[in-house]
C-alpha positions in Angstrom: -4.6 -0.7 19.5 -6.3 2.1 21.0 -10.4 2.6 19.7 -9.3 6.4 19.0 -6.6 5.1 16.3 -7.3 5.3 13.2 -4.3 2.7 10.8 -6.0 2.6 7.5 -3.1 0.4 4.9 -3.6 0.8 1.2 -2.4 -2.7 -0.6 -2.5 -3.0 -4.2 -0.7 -3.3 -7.5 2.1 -0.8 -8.5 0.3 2.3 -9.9 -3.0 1.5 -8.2 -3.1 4.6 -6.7 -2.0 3.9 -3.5 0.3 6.8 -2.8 -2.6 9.6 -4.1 -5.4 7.9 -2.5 -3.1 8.1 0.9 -2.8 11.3 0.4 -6.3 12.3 -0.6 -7.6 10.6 2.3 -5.7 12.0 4.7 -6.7 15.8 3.5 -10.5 14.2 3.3 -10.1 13.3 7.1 -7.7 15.6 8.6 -4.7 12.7 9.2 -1.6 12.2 8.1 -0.2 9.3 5.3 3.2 7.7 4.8 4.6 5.6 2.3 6.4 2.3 2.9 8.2 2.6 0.0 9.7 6.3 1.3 10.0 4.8 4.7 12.2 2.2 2.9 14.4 4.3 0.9 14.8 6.4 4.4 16.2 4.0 6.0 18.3 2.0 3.2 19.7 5.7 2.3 19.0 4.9 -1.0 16.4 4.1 -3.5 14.7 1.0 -4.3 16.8 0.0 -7.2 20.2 1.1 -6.1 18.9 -1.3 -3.0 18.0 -4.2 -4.7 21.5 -3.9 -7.2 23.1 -3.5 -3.7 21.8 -6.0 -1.7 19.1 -8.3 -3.2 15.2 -8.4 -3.4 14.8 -10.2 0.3 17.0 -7.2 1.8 14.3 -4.6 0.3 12.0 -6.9 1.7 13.5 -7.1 5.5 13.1 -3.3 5.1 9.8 -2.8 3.4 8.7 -5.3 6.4 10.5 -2.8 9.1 8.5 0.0 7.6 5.5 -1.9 8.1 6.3 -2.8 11.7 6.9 1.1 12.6 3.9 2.2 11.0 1.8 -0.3 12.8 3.5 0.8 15.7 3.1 4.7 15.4 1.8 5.7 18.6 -2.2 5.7 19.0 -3.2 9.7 17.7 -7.3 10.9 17.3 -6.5 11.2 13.7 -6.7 8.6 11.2 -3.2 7.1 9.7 -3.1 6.3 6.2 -0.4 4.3 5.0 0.5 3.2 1.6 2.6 0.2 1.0 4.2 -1.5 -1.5 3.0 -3.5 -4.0 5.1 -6.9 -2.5 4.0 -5.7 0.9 1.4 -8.8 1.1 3.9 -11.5 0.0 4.7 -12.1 3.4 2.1 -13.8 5.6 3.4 -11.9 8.9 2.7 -8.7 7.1 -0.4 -9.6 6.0 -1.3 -9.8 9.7 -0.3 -7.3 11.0 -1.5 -5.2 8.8 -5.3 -6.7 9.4 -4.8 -6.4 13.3 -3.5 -3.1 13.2 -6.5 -1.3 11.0 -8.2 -1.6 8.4 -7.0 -3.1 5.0 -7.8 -1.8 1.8 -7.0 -2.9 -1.4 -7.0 -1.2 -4.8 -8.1 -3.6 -7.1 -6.3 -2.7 -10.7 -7.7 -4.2 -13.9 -4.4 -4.8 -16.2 -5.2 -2.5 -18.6 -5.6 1.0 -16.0 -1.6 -0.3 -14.3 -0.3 -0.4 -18.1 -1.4 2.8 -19.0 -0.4 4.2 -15.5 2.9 3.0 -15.5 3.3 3.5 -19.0 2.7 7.2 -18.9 5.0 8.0 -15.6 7.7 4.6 -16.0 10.6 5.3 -13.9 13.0 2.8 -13.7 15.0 4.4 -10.8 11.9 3.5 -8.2 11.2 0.0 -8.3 13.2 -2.6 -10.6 12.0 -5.5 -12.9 11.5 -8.1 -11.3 11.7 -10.8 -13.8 13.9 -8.7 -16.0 10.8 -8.3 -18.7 9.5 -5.0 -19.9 8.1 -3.1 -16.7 4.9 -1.9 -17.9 3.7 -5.9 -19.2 5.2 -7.3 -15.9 3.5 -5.2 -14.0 0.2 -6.4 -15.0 1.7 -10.0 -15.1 3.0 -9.3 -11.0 -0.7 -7.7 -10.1 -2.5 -10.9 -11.2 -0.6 -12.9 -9.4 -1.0 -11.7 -6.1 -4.2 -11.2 -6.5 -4.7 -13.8 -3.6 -2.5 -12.3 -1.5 -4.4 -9.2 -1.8 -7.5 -10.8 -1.5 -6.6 -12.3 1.9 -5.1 -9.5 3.5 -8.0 -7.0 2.6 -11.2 -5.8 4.8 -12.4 -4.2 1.7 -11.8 -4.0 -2.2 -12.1 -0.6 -3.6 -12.0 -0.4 -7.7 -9.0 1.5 -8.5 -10.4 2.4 -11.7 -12.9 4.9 -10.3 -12.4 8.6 -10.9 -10.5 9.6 -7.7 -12.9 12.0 -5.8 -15.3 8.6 -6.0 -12.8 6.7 -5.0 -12.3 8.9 -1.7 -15.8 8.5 -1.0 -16.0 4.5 -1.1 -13.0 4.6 1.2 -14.4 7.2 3.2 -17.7 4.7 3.6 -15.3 1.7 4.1 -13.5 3.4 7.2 -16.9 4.6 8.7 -18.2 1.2 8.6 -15.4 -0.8 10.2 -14.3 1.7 12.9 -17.8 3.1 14.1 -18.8 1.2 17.0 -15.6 -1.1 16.7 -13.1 -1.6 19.2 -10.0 -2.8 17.4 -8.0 -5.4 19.2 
C-alpha cells in the first residue's frame, strides 16, 4: 500500500454505528466510505436475507469476503477510505488480515444494552437475518459478545461506540493521526 492511502475499516457489532461513523468520517476528512454490506447486496442483486434464504450463510460470506478484497484493493487515492463492514466480517482469519495490512482497524466496541436499544428502535428484518433463529434484538447482543475476540484481534484501536457521535469522530480522528503520521504502511 501506498503511504498516501488512507483504508481506515470500521468492525463492530450490528448497530455499532459503523455505517454513520463511515460516513461522518469521511465528511470530517474529505474521503469517501463504502459499506460491505451494500457492496454485497450489489453484487448478489439482492439483499442480505433474500441471499441467505437463497443460498446459505457461507455464500453471503464468500461475498461479504469479495467486498472486502475490492475494498482493500481500491486503488491508492490522497484521500482517506473509510469502509464499514459487516458485523461477521472478522469471523474469517483471512479477513482479519487483510483488513490489518491494508489500514487501520477500528472497532466499535458495543455494550449490550446501546445494540438492543439500537436495533430495537430501527429492527428490519429484510437487512440481515437471525442467525440462530432467536429474537433479533436479544441475539444480537448474544452474537456481539461472542466475537468479541475476533474483534479484539483484528483491531488497531477500540473506540466506545457508546459515545455521543461528534466525540466519537474525534477519537477516531486521533486514532488515524496517530497510526498513519510518520508511518509507512506495508
Amino acid at each position: 500500500m501506498k503511504e498516501s492511502t488512507m483504508r481506515i475499516f470500521l468492525v463492530g457489532p450490528r448497530a455499532s454505528g459503523k455505517t454513520t461513523l463511515a460516513r461522518s468520517l469521511a465528511a470530517a476528512l474529505d474521503g469517501d466510505w463504502l459499506d460491505t454490506d451494500t457492496l454485497t447486496q450489489q453484487h448478489a442483486g439482492m439483499s442480505i436475507a433474500e441471499l441467505v434464504a437463497a443460498r446459505g450463510w457461507e455464500a453471503f460470506r464468500d461475498l461479504e469476503s469479495a467486498a472486502l478484497a475490492e475494498a482493500c484493493a481500491m486503488p491508492a487515492a490522497a484521500a482517506p477510505l473509510l469502509v464499514a463492514t459487516g458485523g461477521g466480517m472478522v469471523l474469517r482469519p483471512e479477513n482479519r488480515q487483510a483488513m490489518r495490512e491494508a489500514g487501520l482497524v477500528l472497532w466499535l466496541d458495543a455494550p449490550g444494552e446501546l445494540i438492543t436499544a439500537r436495533l430495537a428502535a430501527h429492527l428490519d428484518p429484510g437487512q440481515r437475518p437471525s442467525l440462530t433463529g432467536d429474537d433479533p434484538v436479544a441475539e444480537a447482543a448474544r452474537v456481539a459478545a461472542s466475537r468479541e475476540s475476533l474483534y479484539r484481534e483484528a483491531a488497531h484501536a477500540v473506540l466506545d461506540a457508546a459515545q455521543p457521535l461528534t466525540e466519537l469522530v474525534e477519537q477516531a480522528r486521533r486514532r488515524i493521526n496517530d497510526h498513519f503520521s510518520g508511518s509507512t504502511q506495508q
